[in-house]
Residue, then its C-alpha position, 0 to 999 in steps of 0.5 A: x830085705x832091701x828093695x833095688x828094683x828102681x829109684x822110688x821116686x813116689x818118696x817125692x810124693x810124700x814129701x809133696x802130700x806134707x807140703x800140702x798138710x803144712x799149707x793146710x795147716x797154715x791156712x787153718x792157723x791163718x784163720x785162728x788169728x782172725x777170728x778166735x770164736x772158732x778156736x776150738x774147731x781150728x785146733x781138733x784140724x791141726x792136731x788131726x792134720x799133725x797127726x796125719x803128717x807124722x804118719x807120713x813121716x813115720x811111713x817115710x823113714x820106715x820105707x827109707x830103712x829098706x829101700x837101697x836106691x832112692x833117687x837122692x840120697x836116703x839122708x837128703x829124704x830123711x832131712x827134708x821130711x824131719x824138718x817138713x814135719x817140724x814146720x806143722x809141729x811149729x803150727x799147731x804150737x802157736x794154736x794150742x797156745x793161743x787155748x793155753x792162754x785164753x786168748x781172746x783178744x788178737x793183734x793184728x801183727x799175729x795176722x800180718x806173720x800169717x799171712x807171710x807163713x801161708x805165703x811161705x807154705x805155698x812156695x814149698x808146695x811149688x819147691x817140692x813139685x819140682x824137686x822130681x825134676x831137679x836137672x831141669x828146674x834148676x835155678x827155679x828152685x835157688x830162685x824160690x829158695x831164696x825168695x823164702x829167706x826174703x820172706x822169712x826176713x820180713x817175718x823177722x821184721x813184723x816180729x822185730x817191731x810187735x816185741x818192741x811195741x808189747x814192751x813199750x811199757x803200756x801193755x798188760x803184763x800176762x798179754x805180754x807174756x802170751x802174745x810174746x811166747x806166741x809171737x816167737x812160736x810163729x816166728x819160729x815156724x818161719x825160721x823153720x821153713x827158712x832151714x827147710x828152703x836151705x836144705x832144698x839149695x843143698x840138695x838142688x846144688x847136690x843134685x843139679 
């Protein structure tokens, strides 16, 4: 049976708990790259936090498949979910690397990406707060959206110049090898919330 009793805007209110979770966990990954000894603790928290993320997610497309009015279209919410929940998968990737390979030695250029992920995770908190209210918040919402691809491009940036200086042929081979497939998981985070911020100005121009 589909429900058509009102418009469910508590679907907002998911995708605002798995902003959440993915600032979390950019905080935990934050954390990661500054100091390696709490490694083990930092892990068990993202996968614990991908876990309830893709619960969340689960939750929504089920809700989705019998639920006729939503208050934007059930193929917006399911985009908007799937690329949220790839943004935490991308975390908790770079972290399970950073264990894979015996990390024990950071760069500093691993902080620097952090530092602008965890930026990026807290304008999606503000981006999702005001997806209820889209009328409204309007050219709020182009504004943060394309203040996200500006720090996506300083991501690509800091990534840019660190695969540069691990291939200046003074650099052990296998730190080459891990910190360049690690240095891509992030950036790769990066342009994931990029993708997200994009599909948010389509919804916003949709909707508006």
């Amino acid at each position: 049976m589909f429900s058509i009793s009102n418009k469910h805007e508590e679907f907002f209110d998911y995708l605002m708990e798995n902003a959440e979770n993915f600032h979390r966990g950019a905080l935990i990954a934050q954390e990661a790259m500054t100091d390696i000894k709490k490694l083990p603790q930092h892990l068990d928290d993202i996968v614990n936090l991908e876990h309830k993320s893709d619960a969340i997610n689960q939750d929504i497309i089920h809700k989705l498949s019998v639920i006729f009015i939503t208050p934007i279209d059930r193929e917006d919410f399911y985009r908007l979910t799937c690329h949220l929940e790839e943004c935490i998968d991308c975390l908790q990737g770079a972290l399970m690397r950073l264990n894979m390979y015996h990390i024990d030695t950071l760069i500093s250029s691993a902080g620097k990406i952090m530092a602008q992920i965890v930026t990026m995770s807290e304008e999606l908190k503000v981006l999702f707060s005001l997806l209820k209210n889209i009328d409204r918040n309007e050219a709020e919402l182009m504004a943060r959206a394309d203040h996200l691809g500006k720090l996506e491009s300083e991501v690509d940036h800091i990534y840019r110049e660190e695969i540069s200086d691990l291939f200046d042929g003074t650099k052990d081979l296998f730190d080459v090898i891990r910190w360049k497939d690690i240095l891509a998981t992030l950036e790769d985070t990066a342009d994931k919330v990029e993708e997200l911020s994009n599909i948010i100005k389509e919804v916003t121009m949709k909707y508006a």
